[in-house]
N, C-alpha and C positions, 0 to 999 in steps of 0.2 A: 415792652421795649420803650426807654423813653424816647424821648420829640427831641429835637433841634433847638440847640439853646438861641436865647436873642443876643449873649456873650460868648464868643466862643473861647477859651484859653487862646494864647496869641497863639503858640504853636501849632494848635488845631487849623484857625485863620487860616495861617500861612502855608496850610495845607491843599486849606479851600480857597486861596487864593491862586496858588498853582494850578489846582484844578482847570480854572477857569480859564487862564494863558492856555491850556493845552487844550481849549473846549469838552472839558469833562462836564457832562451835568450831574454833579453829585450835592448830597447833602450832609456835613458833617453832622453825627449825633456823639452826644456827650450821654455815656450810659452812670450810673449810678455807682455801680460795680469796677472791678479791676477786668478789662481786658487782654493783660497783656501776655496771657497765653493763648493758643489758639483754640484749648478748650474753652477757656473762659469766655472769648471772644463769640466763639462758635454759642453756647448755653446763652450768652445774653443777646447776640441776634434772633437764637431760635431757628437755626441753619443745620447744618451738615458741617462738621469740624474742615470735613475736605472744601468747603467752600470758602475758607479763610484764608486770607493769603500773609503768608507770614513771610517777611523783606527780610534777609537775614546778609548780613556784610559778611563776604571773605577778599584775602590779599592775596595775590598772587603769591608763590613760595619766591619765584625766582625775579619777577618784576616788581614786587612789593604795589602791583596795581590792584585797587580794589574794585572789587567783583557786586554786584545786588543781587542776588538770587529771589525770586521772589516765584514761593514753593507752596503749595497745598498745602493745608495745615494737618492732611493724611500721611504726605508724606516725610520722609526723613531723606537729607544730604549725603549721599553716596562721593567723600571727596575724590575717592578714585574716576569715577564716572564723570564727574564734574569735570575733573584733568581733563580728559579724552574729549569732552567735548569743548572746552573752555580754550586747552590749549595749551596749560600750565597747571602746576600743582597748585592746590588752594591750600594757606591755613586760617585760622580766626585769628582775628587784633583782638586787642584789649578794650575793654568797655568805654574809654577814655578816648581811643583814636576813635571808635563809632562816631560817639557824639560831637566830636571835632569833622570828621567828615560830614556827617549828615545834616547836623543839626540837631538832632533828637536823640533822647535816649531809647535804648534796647526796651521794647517790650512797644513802642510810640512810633517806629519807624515808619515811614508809609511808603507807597512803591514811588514816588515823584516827590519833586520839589525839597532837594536837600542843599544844603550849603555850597559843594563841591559834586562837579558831576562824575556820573559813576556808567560804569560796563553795565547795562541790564540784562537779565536773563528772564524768561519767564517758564516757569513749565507748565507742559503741555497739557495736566491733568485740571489746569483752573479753566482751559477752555471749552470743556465739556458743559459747564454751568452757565445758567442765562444768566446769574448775578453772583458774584463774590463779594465780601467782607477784605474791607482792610483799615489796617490803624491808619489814624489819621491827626499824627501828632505827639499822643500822648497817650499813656495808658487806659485811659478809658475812654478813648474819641476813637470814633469806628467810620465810616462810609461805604457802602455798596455803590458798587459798579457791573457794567456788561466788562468781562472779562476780554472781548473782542477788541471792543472800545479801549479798553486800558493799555492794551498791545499795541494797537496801531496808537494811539496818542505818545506815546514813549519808542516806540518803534522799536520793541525788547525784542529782540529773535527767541525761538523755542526753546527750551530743552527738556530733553526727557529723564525723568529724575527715576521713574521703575523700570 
């Protein structure tokens, strides 16, 4: 796994600068490889895929409000279920509203510190693990976290995605 650069890309930064406002102690690592699947991400930590947390944007159907789900990288978005617990139907924006909301492109998302603030969700299955993966910026900027920690800092309520 590589080490923590002495330059981080800005995006990365301003990941781990957030961090830091929220009292997260993380370390952004800049991997060599693409992370911007949860397998990749998973194979370059050297983890459990379910330990990646992968931020994934949806809009409300009917509020056009946008949602962060931030979902095991085991499982898959059930948008029905999401409904029932969200409140409202979800669909996916377009790759272009992402990164006008968040700041970052798809694949770089991280669960904190985006342009425009957003609804968090987290599920319940990342909090089974002492540490998770999550992008941190950019497709190959990663950082682990206590999953606890990452919850109470963003103050995500649960949801149960199986």
């Amino acid at each position: 796994m590589a080490g923590a650069m002495t330059q981080l890309p800005r995006s990365a930064q301003r990941v781990q600068d957030a961090a830091t406002e929220f009292k997260l102690e993380i370390s952004v690592l800049e991997m060599p490889d693409s992370t911007r699947t949860a397998e990749d991400a998973a194979a370059a930590c050297g983890c459990d895929v379910a330990q990646i947390v992968k931020s994934l944007i949806f809009q409300g159907s009917d509020t056009d409000t946008p949602y962060l789900l931030l979902v095991s990288g085991a499982n898959r978005v059930n948008e029905a279920k999401m409904a029932s617990q969200i409140g409202e139907a979800l669909k996916r924006p377009q790759a272009d509203y992402v990164r006008d909301l968040t700041g970052y492109a798809i694949g770089g998302i991280p669960p904190f510190g985006h342009t425009s603030p957003l609804a968090t969700f987290m599920d319940q299955d990342l909090l089974i693990f002492d540490r998770v993966w999550a992008a941190a910026g950019t497709p190959k900027c990663l950082f682990s976290v206590e999953p606890t920690a990452l919850k109470a800092a963003i103050g995500a309520p649960v949801i149960v995605m199986t």
